[in-house]
N, CA, C and O atoms as a GROMACS GRO file, in nm:
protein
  248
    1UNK      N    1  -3.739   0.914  -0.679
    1UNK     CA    2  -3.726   0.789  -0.605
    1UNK      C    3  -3.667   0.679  -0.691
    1UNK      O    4  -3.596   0.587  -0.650
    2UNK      N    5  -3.702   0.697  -0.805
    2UNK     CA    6  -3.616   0.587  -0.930
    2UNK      C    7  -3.504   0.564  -0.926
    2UNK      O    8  -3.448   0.455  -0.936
    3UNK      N    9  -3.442   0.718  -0.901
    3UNK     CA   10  -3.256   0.747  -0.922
    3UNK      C   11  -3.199   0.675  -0.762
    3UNK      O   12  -3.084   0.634  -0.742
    4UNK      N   13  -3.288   0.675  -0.682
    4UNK     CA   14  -3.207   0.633  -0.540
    4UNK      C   15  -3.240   0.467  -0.547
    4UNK      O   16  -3.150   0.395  -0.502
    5UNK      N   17  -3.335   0.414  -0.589
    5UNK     CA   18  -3.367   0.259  -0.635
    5UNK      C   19  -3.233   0.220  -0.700
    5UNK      O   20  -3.137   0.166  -0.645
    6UNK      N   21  -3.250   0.263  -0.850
    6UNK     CA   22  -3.099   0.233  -0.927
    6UNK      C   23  -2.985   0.268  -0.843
    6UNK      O   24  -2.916   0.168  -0.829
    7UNK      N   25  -2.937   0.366  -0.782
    7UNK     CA   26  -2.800   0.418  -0.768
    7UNK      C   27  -2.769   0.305  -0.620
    7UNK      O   28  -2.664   0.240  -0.624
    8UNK      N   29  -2.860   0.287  -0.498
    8UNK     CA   30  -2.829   0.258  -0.394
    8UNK      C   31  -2.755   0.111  -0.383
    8UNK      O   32  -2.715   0.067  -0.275
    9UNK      N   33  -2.739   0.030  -0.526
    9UNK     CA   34  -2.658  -0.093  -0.502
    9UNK      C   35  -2.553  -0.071  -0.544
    9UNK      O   36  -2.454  -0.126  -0.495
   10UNK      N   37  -2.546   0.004  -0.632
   10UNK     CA   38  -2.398   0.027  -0.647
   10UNK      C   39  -2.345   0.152  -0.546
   10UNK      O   40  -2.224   0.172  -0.540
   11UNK      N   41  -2.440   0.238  -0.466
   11UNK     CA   42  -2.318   0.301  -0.387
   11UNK      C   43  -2.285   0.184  -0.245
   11UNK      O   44  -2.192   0.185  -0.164
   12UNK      N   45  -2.388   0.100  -0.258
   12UNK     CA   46  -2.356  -0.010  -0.128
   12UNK      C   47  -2.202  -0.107  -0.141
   12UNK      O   48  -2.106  -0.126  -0.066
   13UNK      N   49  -2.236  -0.144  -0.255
   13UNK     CA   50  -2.124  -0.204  -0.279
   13UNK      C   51  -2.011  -0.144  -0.326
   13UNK      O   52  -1.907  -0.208  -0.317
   14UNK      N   53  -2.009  -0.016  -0.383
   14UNK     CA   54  -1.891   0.050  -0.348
   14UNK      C   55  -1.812   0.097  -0.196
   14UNK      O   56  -1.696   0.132  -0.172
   15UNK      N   57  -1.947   0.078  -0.096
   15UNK     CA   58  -1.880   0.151   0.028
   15UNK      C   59  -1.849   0.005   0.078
   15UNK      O   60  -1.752   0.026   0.151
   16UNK      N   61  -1.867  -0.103   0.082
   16UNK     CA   62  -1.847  -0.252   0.083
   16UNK      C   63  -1.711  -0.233   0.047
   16UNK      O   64  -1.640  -0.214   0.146
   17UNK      N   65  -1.636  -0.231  -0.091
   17UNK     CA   66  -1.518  -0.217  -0.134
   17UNK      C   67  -1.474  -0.142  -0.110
   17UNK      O   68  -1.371  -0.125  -0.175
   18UNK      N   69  -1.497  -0.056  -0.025
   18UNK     CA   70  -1.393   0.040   0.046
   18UNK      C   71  -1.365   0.040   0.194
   18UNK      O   72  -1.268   0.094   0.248
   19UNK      N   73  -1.462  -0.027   0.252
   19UNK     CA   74  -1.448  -0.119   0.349
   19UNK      C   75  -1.317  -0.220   0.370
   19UNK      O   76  -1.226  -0.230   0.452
   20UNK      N   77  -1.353  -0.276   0.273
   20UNK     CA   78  -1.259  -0.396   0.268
   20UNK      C   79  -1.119  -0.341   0.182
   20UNK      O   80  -1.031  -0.427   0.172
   21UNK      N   81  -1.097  -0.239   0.134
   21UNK     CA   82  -0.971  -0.199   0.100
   21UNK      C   83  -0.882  -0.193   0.231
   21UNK      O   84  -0.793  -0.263   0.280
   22UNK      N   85  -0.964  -0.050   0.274
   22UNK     CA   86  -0.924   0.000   0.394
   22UNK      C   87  -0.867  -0.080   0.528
   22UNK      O   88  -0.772  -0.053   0.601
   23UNK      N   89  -0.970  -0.194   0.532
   23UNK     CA   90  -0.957  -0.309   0.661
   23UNK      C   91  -0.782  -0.379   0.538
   23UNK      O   92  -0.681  -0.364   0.606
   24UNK      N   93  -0.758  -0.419   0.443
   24UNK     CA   94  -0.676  -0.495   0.365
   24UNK      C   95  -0.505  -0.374   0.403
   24UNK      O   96  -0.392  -0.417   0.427
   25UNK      N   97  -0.546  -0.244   0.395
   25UNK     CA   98  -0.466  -0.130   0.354
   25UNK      C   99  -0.439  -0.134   0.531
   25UNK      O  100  -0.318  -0.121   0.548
   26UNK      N  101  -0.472  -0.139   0.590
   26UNK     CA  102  -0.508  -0.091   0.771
   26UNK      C  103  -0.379  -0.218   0.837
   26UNK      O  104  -0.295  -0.196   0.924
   27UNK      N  105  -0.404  -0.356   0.759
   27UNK     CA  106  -0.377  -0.463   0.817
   27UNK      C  107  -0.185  -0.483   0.750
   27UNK      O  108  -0.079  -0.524   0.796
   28UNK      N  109  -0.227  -0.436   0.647
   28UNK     CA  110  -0.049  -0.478   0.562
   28UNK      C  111   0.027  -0.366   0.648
   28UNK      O  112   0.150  -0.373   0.654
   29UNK      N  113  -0.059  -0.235   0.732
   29UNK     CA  114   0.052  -0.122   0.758
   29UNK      C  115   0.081  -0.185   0.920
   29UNK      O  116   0.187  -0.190   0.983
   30UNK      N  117  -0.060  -0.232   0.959
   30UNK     CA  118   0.031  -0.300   1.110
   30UNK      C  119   0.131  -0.468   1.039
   30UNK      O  120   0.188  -0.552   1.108
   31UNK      N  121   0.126  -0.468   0.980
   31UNK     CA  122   0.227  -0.593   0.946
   31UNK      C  123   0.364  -0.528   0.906
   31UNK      O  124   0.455  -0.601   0.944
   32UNK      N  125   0.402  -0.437   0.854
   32UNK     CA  126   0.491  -0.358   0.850
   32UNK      C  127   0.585  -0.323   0.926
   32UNK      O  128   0.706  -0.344   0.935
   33UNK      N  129   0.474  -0.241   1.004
   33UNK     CA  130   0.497  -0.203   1.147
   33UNK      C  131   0.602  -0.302   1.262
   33UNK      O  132   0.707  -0.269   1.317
   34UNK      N  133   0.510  -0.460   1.268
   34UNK     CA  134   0.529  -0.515   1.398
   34UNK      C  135   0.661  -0.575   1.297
   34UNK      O  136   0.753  -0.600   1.375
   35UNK      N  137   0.703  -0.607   1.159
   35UNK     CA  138   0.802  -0.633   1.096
   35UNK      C  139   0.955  -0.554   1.128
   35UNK      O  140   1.060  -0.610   1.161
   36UNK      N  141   0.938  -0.438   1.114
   36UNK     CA  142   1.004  -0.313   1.118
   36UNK      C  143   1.046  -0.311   1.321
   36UNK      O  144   1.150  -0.271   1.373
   37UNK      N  145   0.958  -0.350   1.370
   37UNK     CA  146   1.011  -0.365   1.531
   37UNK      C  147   1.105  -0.476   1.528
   37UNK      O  148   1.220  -0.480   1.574
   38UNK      N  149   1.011  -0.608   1.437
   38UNK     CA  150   1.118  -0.705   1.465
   38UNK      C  151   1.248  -0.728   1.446
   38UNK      O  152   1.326  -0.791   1.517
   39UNK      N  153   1.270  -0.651   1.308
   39UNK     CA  154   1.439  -0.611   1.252
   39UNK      C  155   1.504  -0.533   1.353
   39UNK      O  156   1.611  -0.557   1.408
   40UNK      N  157   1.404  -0.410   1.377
   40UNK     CA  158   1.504  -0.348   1.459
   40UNK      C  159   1.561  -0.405   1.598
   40UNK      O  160   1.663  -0.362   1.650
   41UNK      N  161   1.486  -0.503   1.649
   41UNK     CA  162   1.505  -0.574   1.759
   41UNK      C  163   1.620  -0.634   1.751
   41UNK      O  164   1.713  -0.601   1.824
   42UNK      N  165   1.631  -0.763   1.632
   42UNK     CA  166   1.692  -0.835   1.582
   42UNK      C  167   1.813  -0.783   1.571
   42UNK      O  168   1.905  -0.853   1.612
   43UNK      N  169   1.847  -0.642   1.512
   43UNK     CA  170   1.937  -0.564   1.494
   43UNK      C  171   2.021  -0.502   1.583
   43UNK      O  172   2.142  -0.488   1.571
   44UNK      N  173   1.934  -0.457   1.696
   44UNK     CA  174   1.959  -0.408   1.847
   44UNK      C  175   2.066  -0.497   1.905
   44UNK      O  176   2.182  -0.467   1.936
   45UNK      N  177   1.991  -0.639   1.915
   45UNK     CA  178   2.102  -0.760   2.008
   45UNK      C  179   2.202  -0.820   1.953
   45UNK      O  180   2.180  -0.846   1.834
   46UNK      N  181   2.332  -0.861   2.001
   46UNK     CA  182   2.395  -0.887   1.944
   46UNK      C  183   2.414  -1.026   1.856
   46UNK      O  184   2.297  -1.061   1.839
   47UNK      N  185   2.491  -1.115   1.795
   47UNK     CA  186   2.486  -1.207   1.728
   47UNK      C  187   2.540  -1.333   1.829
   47UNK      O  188   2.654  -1.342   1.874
   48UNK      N  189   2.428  -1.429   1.852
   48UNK     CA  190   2.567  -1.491   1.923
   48UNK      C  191   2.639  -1.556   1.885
   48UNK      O  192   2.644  -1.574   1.764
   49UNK      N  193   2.729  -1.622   1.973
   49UNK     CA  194   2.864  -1.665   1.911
   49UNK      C  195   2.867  -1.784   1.854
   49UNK      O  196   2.800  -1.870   1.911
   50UNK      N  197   2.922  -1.813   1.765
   50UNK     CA  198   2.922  -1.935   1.701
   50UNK      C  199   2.964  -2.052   1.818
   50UNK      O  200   3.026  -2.047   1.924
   51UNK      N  201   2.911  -2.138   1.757
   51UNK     CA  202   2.946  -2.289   1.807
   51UNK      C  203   3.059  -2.335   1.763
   51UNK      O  204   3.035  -2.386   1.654
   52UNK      N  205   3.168  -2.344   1.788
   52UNK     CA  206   3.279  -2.464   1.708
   52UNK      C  207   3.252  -2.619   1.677
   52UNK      O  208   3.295  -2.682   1.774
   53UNK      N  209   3.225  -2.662   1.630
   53UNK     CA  210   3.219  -2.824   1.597
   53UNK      C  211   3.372  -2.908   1.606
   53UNK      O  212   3.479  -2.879   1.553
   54UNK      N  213   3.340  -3.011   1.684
   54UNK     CA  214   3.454  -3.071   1.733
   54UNK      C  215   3.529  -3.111   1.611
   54UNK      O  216   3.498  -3.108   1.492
   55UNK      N  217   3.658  -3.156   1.687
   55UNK     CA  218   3.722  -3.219   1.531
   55UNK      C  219   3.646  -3.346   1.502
   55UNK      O  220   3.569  -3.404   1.578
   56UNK      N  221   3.690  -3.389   1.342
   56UNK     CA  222   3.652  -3.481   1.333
   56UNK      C  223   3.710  -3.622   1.386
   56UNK      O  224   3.830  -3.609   1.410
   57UNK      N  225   3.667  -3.745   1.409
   57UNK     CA  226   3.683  -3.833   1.521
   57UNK      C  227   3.662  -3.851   1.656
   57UNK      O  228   3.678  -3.939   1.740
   58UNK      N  229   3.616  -3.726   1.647
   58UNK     CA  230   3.593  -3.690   1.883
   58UNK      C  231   3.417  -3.701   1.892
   58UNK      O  232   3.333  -3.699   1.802
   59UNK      N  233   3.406  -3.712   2.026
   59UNK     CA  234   3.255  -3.714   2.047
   59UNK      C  235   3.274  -3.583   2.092
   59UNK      O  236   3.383  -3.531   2.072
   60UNK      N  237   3.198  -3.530   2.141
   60UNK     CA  238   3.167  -3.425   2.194
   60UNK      C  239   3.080  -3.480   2.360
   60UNK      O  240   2.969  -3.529   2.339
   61UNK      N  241   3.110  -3.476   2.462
   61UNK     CA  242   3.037  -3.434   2.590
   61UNK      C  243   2.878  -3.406   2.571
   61UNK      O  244   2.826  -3.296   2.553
   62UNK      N  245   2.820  -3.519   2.578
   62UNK     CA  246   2.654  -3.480   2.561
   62UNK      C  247   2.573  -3.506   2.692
   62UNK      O  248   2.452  -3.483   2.695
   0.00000   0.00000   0.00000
């Protein structure tokens, strides 16, 4: 009963830190993820077209 007294805080807080790896490791791969959609999205549509800027001296129609 001694050895489970001593051992049980450190296996607590090891399963604590592996907890929280896992939740840390779990969270960067959906950030990845919804990253990796967004490029490809981004990538998918096309660019649009530039704006020309008037010459200089003109207003532009606002």
């Amino acid at each position: 009963m001694e050895y489970v007294a001593v051992l049980l805080p450190s296996v607590v807080v090891g399963l604590l830190f592996w907890f929280a790896m896992k939740s840390i490791f779990n969270a960067d791969k959906a950030e990845r993820q919804a990253e990796a959609r967004a490029q490809a999205e981004a990538d998918a549509t096309p660019p649009a077209p530039k704006r020309e800027d008037p010459p200089a001296g003109t207003q532009a129609n606002s």
